[in-house]
TIMAR-910788 format. One record per residue (C-alpha): residue in three letters; residue number from 1; x, y, z. Coordinates in steps of 0.02 Angstrom, whole numbers, plus 50000, padded with zeros to 5 digits. Each point is the difference from the previous one (the first is absolute). Layout:
r->ALA	k->NUM	px->X	py->Y	pz->Z
...
END
This chain:
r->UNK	k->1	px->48766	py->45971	pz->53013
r->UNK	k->2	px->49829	py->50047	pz->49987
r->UNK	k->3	px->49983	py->50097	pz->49823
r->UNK	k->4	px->49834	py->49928	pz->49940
r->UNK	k->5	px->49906	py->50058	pz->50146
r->UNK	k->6	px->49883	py->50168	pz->49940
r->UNK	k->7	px->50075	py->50182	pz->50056
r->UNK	k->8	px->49939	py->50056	pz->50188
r->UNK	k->9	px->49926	py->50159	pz->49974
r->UNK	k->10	px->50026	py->50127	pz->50169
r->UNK	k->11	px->49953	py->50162	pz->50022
r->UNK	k->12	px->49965	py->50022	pz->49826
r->UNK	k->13	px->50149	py->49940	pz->49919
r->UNK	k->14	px->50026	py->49812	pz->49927
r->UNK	k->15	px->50163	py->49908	pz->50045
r->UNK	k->16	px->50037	py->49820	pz->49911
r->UNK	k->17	px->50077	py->49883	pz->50075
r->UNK	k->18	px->50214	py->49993	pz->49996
r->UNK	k->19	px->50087	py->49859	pz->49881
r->UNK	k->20	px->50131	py->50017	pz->50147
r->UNK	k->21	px->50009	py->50060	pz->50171
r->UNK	k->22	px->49996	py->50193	pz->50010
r->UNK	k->23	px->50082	py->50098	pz->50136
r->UNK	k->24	px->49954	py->50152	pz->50053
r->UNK	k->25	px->50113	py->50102	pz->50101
r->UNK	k->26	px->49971	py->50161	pz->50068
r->UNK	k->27	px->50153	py->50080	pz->50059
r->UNK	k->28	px->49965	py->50114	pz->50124
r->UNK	k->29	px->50066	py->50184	pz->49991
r->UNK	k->30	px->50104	py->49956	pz->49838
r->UNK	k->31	px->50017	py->50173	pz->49913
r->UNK	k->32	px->50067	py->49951	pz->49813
r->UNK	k->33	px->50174	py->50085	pz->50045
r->UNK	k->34	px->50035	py->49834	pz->50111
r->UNK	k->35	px->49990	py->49876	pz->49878
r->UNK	k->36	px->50098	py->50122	pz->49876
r->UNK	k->37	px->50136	py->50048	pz->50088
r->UNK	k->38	px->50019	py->49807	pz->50072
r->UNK	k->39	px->50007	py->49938	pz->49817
r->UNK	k->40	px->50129	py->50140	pz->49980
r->UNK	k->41	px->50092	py->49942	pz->50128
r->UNK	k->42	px->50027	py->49823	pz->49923
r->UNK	k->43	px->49865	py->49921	pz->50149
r->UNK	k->44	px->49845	py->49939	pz->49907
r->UNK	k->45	px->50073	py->49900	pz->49842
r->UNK	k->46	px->49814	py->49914	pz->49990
r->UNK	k->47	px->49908	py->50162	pz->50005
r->UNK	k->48	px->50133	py->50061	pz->49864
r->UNK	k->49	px->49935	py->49868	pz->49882
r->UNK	k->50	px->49820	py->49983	pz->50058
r->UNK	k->51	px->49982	py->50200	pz->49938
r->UNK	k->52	px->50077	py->49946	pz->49846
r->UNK	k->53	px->49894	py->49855	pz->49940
r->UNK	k->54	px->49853	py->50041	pz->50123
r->UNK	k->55	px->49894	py->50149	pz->50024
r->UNK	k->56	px->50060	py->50154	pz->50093
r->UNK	k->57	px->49906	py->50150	pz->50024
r->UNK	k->58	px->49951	py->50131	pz->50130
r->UNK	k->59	px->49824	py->49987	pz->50092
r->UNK	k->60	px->49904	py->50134	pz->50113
r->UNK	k->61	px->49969	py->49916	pz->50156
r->UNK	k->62	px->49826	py->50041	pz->50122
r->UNK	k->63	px->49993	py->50174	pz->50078
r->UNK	k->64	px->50063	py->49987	pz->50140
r->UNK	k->65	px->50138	py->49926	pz->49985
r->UNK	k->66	px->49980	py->49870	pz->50145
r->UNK	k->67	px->50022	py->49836	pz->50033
r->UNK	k->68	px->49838	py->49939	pz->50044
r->UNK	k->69	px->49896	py->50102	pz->49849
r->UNK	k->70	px->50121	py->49946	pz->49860
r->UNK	k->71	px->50006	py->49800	pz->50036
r->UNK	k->72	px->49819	py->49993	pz->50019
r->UNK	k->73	px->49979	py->50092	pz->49838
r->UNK	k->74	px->50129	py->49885	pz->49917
r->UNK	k->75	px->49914	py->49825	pz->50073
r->UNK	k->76	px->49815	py->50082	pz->49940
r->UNK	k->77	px->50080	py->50091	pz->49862
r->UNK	k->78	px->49875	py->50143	pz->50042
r->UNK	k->79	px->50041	py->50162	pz->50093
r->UNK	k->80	px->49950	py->50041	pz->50175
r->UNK	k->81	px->49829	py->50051	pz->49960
r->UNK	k->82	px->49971	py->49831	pz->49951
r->UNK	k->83	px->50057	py->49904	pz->50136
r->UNK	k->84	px->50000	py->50117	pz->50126
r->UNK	k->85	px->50161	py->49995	pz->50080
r->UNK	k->86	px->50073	py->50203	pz->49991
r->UNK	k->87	px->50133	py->49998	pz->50129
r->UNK	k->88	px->50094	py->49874	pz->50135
r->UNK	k->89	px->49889	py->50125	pz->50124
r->UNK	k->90	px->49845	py->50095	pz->49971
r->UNK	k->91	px->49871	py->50088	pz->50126
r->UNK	k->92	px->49828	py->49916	pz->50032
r->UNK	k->93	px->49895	py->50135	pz->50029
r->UNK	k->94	px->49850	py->49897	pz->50044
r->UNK	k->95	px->50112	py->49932	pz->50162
r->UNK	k->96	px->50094	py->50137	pz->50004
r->UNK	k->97	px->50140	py->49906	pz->50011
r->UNK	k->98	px->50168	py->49999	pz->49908
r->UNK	k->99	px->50034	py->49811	pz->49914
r->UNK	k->100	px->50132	py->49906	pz->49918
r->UNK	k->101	px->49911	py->49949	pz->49826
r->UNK	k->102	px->50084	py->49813	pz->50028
r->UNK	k->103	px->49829	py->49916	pz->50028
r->UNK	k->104	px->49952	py->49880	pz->49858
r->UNK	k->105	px->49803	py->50075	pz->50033
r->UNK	k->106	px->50070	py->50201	pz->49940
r->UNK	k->107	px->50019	py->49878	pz->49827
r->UNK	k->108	px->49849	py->50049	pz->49867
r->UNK	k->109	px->50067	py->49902	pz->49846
r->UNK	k->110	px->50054	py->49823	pz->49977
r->UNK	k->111	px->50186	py->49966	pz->49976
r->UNK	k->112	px->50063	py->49925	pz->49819
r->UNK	k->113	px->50084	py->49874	pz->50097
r->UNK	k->114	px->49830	py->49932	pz->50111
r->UNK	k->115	px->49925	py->50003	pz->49851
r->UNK	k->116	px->50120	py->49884	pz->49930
r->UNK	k->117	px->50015	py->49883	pz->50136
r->UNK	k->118	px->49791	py->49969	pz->50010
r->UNK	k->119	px->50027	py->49965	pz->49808
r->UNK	k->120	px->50130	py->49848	pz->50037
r->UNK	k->121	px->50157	py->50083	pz->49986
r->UNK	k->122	px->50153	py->49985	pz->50106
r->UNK	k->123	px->50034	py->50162	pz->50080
r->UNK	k->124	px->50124	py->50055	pz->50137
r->UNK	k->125	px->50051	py->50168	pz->50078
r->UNK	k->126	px->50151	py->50068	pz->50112
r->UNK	k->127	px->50016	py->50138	pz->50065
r->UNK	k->128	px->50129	py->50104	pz->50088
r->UNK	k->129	px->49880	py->50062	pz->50160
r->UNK	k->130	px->49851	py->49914	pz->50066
r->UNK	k->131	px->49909	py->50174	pz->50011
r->UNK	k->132	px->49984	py->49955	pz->49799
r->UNK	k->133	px->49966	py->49836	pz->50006
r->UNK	k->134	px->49822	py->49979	pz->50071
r->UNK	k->135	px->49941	py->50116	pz->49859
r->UNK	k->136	px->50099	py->49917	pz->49857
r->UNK	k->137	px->49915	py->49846	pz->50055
r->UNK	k->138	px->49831	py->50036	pz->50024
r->UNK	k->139	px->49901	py->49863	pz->49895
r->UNK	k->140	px->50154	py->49926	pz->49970
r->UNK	k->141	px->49998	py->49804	pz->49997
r->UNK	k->142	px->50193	py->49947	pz->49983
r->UNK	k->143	px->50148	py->50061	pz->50100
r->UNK	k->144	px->50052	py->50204	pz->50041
r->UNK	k->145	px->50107	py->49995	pz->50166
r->UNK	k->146	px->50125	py->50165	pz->50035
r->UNK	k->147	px->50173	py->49987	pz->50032
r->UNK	k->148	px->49973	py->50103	pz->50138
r->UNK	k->149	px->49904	py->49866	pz->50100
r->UNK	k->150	px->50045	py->49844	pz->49908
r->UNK	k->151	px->50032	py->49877	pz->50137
r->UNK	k->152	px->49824	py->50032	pz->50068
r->UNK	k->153	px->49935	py->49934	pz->49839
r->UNK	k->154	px->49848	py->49848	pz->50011
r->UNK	k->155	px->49935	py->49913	pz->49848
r->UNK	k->156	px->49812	py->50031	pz->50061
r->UNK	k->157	px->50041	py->50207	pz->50013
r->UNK	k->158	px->50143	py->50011	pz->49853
r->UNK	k->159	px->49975	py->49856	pz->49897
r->UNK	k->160	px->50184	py->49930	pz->50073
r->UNK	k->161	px->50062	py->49954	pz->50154
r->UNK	k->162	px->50161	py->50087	pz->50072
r->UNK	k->163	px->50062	py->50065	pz->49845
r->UNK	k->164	px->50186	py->50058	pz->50079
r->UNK	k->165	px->50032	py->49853	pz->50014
r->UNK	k->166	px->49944	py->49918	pz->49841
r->UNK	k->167	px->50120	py->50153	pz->49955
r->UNK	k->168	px->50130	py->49956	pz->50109
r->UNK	k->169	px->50041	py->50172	pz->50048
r->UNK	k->170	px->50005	py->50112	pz->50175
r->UNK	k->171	px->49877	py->50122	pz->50021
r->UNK	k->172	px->50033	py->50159	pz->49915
r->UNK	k->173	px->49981	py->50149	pz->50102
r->UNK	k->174	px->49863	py->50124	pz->49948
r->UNK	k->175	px->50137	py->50130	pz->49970
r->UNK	k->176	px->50130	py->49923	pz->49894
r->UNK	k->177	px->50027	py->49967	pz->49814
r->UNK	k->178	px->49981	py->49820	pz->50051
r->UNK	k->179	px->49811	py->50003	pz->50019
r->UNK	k->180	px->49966	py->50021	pz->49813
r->UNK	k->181	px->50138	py->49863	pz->49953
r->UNK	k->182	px->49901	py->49903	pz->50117
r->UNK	k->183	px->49855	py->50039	pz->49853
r->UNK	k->184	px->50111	py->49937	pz->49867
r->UNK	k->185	px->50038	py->49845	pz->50072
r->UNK	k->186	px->49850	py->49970	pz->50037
r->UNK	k->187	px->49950	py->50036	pz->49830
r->UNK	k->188	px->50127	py->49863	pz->49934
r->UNK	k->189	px->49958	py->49877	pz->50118
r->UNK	k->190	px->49823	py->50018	pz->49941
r->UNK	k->191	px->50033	py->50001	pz->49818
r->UNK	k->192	px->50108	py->49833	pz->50044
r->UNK	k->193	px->49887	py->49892	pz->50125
r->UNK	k->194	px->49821	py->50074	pz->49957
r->UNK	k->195	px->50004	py->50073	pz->49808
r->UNK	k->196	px->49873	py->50098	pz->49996
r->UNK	k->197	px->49917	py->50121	pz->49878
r->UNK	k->198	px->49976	py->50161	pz->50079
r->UNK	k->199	px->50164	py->50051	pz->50116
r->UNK	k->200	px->49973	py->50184	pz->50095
r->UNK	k->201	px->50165	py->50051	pz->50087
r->UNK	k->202	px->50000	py->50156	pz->50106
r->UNK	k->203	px->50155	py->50080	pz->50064
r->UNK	k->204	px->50032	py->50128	pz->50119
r->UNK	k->205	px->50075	py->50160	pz->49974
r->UNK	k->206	px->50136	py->50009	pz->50149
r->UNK	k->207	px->50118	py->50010	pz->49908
r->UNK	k->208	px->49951	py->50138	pz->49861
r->UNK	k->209	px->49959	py->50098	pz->50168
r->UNK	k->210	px->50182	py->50021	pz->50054
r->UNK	k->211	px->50104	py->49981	pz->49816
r->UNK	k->212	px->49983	py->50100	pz->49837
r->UNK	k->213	px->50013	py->49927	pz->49835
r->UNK	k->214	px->50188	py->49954	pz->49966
r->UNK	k->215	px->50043	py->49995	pz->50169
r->UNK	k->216	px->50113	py->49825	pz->50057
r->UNK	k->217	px->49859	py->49953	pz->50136
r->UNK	k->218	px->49875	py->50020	pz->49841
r->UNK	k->219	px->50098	py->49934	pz->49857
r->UNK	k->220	px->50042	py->49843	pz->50128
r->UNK	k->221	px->49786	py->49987	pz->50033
r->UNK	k->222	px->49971	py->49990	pz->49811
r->UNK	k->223	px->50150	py->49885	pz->49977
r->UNK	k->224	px->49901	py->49867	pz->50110
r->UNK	k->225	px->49844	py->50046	pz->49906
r->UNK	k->226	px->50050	py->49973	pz->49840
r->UNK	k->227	px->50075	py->49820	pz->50042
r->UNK	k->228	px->49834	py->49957	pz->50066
r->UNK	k->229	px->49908	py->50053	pz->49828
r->UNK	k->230	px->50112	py->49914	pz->49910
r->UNK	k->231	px->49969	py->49845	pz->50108
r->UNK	k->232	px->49806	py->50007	pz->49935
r->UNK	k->233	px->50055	py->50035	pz->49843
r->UNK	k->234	px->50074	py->49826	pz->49978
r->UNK	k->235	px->49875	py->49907	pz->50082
r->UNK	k->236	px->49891	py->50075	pz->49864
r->UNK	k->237	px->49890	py->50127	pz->50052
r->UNK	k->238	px->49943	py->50162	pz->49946
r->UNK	k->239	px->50075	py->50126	pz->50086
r->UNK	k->240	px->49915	py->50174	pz->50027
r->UNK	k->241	px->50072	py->50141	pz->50110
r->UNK	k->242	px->49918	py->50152	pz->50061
r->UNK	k->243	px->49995	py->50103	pz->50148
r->UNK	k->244	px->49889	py->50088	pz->50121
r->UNK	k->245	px->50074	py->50172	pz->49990
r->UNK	k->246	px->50166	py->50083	pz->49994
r->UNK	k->247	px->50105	py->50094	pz->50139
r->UNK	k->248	px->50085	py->50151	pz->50021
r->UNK	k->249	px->50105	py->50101	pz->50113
r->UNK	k->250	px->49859	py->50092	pz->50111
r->UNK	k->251	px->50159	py->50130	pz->50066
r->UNK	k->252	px->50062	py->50181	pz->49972
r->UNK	k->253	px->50205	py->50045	pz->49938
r->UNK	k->254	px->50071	py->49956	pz->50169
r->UNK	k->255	px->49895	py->49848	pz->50015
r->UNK	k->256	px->49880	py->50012	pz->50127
r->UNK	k->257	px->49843	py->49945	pz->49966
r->UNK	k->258	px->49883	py->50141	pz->49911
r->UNK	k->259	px->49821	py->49957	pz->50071
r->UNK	k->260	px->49849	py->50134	pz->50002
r->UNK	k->261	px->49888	py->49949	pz->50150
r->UNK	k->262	px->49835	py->50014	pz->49964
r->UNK	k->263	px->49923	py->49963	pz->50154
r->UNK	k->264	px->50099	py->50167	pz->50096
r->UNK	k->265	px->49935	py->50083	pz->49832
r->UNK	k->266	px->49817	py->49970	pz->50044
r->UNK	k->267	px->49994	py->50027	pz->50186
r->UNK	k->268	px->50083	py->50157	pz->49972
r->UNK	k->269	px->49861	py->50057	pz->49868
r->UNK	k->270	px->49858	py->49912	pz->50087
r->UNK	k->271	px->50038	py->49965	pz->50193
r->UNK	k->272	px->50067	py->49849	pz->50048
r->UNK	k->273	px->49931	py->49840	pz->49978
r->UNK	k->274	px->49848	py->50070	pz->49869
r->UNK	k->275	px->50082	py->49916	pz->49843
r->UNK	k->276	px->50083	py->49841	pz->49982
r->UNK	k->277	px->50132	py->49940	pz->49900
r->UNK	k->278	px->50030	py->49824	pz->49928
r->UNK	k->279	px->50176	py->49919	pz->49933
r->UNK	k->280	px->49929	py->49867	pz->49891
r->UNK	k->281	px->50206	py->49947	pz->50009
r->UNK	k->282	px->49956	py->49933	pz->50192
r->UNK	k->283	px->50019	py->49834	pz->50051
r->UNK	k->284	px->50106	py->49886	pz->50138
r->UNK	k->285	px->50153	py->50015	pz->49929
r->UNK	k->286	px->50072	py->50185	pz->49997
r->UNK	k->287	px->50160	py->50003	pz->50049
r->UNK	k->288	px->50093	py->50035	pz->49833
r->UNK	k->289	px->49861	py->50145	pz->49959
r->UNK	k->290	px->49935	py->50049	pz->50156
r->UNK	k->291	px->49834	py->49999	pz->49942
r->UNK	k->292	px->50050	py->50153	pz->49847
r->UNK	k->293	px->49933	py->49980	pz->49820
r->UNK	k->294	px->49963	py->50119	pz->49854
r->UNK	k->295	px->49805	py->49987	pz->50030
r->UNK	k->296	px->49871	py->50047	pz->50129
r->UNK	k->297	px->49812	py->50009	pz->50022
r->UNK	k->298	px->49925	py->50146	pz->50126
r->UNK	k->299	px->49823	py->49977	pz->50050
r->UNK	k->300	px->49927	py->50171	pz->50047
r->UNK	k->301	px->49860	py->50062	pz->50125
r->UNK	k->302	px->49826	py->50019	pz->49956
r->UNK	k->303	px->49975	py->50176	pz->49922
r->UNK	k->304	px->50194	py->50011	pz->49945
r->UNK	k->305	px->50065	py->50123	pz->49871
r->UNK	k->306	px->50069	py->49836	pz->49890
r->UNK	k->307	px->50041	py->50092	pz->49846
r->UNK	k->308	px->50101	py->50150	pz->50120
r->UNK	k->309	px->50099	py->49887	pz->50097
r->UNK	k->310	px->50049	py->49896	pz->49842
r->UNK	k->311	px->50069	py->50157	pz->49936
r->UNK	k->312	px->50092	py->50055	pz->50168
r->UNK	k->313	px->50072	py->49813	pz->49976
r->UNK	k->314	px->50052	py->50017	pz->49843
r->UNK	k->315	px->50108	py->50153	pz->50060
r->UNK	k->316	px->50098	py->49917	pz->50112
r->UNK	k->317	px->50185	py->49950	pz->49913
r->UNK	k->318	px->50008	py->49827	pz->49943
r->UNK	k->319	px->49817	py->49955	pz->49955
r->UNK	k->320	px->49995	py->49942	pz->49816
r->UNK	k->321	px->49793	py->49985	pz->49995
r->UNK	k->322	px->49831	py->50021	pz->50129
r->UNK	k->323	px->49835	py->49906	pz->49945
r->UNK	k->324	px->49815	py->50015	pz->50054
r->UNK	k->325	px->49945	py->49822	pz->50036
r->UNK	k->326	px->49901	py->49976	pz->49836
r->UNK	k->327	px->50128	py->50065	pz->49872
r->UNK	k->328	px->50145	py->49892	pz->50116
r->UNK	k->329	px->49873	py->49846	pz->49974
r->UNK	k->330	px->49982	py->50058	pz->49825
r->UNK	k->331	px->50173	py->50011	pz->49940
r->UNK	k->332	px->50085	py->49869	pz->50110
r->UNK	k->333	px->49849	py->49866	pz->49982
r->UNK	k->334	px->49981	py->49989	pz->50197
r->UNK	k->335	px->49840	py->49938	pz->50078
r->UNK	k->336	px->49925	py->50189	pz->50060
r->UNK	k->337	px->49928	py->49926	pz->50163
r->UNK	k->338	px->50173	py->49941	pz->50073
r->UNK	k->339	px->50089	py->50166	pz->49949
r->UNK	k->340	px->50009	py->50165	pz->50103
r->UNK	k->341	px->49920	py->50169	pz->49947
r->UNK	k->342	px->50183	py->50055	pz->49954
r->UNK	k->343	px->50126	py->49890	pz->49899
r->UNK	k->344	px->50165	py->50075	pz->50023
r->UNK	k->345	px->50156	py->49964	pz->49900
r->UNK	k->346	px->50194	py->50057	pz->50028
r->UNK	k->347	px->50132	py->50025	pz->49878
r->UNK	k->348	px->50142	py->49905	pz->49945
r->UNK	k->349	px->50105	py->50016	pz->50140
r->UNK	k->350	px->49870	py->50046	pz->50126
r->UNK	k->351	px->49900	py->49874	pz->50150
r->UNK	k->352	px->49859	py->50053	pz->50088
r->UNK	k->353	px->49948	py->49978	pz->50180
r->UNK	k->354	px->49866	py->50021	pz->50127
r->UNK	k->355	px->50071	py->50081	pz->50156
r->UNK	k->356	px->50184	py->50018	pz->50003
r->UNK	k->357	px->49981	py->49952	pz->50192
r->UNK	k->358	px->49916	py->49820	pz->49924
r->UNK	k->359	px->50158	py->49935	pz->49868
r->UNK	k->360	px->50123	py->49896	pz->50095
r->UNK	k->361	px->50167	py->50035	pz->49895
r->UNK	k->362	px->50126	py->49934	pz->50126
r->UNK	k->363	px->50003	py->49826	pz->49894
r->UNK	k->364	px->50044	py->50086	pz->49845
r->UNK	k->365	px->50214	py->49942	pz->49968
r->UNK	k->366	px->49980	py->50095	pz->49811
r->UNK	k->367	px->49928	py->50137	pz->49919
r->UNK	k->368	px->49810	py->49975	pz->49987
r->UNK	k->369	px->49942	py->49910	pz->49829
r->UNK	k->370	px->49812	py->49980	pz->49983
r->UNK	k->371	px->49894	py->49994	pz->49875
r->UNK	k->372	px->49790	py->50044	pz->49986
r->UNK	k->373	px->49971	py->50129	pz->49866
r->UNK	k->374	px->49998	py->50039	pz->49822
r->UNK	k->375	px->50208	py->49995	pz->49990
r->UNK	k->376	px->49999	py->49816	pz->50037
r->UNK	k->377	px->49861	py->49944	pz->49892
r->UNK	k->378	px->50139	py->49929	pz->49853
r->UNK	k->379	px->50041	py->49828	pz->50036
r->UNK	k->380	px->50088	py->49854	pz->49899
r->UNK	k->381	px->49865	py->49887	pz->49887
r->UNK	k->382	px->50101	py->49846	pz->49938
r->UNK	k->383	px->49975	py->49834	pz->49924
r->UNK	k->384	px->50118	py->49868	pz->49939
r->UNK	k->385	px->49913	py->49954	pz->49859
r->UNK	k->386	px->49933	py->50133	pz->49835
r->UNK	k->387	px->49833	py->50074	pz->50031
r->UNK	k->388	px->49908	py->50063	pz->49844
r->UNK	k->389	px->49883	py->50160	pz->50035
r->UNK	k->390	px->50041	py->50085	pz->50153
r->UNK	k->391	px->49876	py->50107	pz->50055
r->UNK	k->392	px->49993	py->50190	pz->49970
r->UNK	k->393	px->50007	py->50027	pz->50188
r->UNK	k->394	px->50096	py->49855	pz->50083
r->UNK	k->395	px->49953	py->49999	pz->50165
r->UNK	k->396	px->50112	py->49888	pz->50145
r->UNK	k->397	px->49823	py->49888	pz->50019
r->UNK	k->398	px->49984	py->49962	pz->49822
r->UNK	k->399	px->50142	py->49869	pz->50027
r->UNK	k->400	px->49898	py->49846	pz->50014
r->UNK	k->401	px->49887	py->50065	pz->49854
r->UNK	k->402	px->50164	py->50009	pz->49897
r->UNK	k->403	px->50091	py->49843	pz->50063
r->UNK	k->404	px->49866	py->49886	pz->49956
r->UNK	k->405	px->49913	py->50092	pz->49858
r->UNK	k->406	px->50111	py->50077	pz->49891
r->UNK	k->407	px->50190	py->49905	pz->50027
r->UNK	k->408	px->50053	py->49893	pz->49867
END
């Protein structure tokens, strides 16, 4: 390993280098209930102990609660106002144009793991979807591939030609619990064949989508995770778990999904078309959400009432918070010129849409479980070795600060 080398310092924090390889996995939608209730259940025997002679604590994850935000934040360890990246989908008001936020240039800040790599360290990432993956690799030089498109892979693009079949696996559909195993193996075929210092695994959350915490189908998902940790466990790595955000039902008693639609909302108030409402939750694959999370941004007309319509907002049944955009970029760290003039947030158990007419539910085969606001910002914060020091606020991207800082 690579322990004499001086600490990388990014985005104002110093890292040192690992005495072992360090993995990093972010396991997406992973509300703490999951990993309790499957160590309940008799499924995660390696978590079990890990809590015991590790480190196990609860961490506030980025507001919101999205994919895209939270691994960015965790790979910089800096919040969205840092490195730019608020949303899987934000509206470009200088194009006028609505864009997925998947393009390595909406990056401000460098990544721990480039930083790394340009200092001589071995560094690989997988990822569940490829959405992810161009971001997570920006600067990168090693390996980051995604499960999703891993028999496309080319050692000039992903540092590794064809990795499915260095894996020896099928192709995991984009829909399926088998795309994040896909992850894992990968993982363990990279800690095997490549050892390197810096591991980022990404999952997907498909799975925490459809099944509750306790559940068979979720019990059976953790099972297969926990074999996998243990796996890196004794090849000898750090292991350190975390997640992007947490999930839960988005549905009223009978179990139909509760969802205020903003976008109705406004061209009721306003006439139609004059506002416009953004799902930062948006991206290619929407079939097990239909596009619903727990937070919204509404950019207004020129000459709007901002502070009266927040306040006709936060009438309506179900919404938990309404923001102007500085106080939202303020409180949730968010970078003010990629946020709208109204950040809105639902409660617990409510989504929120654009135009009712716009939301596709038809693939839904459960109740709706999303995730986006302040009631899935707890997530899991784990490490299988003692940490000394944890700080006051432990926040889901302090992980690699932790890991290599502060474990024994």
């Amino acid at each position: 390993m690579t322990a004499h080398r001086q600490p990388i310092d990014v985005n104002g924090r110093r890292y040192r280098w690992p005495d072992r390889p360090l993995v990093v996995v972010c396991i997406d939608g992973s509300e703490p209930a999951y990993m309790d209730e499957a160590i309940a259940a008799g499924a995660m025997p390696w978590l079990a102990e890990a809590r015991r002679r590790g480190t196990a604590a609860i961490a506030d994850c980025v507001v919101p609660s999205f994919t895209n935000p939270n691994n960015l934040s965790i790979v910089t360890g800096a919040p969205p106002a840092v490195h730019g990246i608020c949303g899987n989908y934000f509206y470009d008001r200088e194009s006028g144009a609505e864009v997925m936020m998947n393009d390595p240039k909406f990056l401000r800040a460098e990544t721990i793991l480039a930083a790394f790599s340009k200092a001589g360290a071995k560094v690989a990432v997988v990822t569940a979807k490829d959405k992810l993956r161009r971001l997570l690799g920006k600067g990168l030089e090693g390996i980051c591939f995604s499960s999703e498109k891993a028999n496309e892979t080319t050692r000039a693009e992903h540092g590794i030609d064809n990795a499915l079949a260095q894996l020896g696996r099928p192709l995991p559909s984009v829909y399926s619990a088998e795309l994040s195993e896909t992850v894992f193996a990968g993982g363990r075929w990279l800690l095997e064949n490549e050892r390197p210092d810096l591991l980022y695994l990404s999952t997907t959350d498909y799975i925490q989508h459809k099944h509750a915490p306790g559940t068979p189908v979720a019990n059976g998902f953790y099972r297969m995770m926990d074999g996998y940790f243990a796996g890196y466990d004794t090849l000898g790595a750090t292991v350190a778990l975390t997640a992007d955000h947490g999930m839960n039902a988005k549905t009223d008693a009978s179990g139909a999904p509760k969802v205020v639609y903003l976008q109705d909302l406004l061209d009721r108030w306003l006439g139609a078309g004059k506002a416009r409402v953004i799902l930062p939750i948006t991206d290619p694959y929407v079939v097990h959400h239909g596009a619903l999370g727990s937070f919204a941004f509404a950019y207004l007309p020129a000459g709007a009432d901002s502070a009266g319509i927040a306040r006709r907002i936060m009438g309506e049944e179900g919404i938990e918070a309404v923001f102007g955009k500085a106080e939202a970029a303020r409180r949730f760290e968010l970078p003010e010129d990629r946020i709208g003039d109204l950040t809105i947030l639902g409660e617990t158990h409510t989504a929120l849409g654009s135009a009712r007419a716009r939301h596709d539910l038809s693939g839904l085969d459960a109740p709706l479980r999303s995730h986006g606001g302040l009631s899935e910002q707890k997530v899991p914060f784990i490490i299988n070795r003692p940490v000394r020091d944890l700080p006051a606020r432990l926040r889901n991207f302090d992980i690699f600060e932790v890991a290599l800082n502060r474990a024994a």
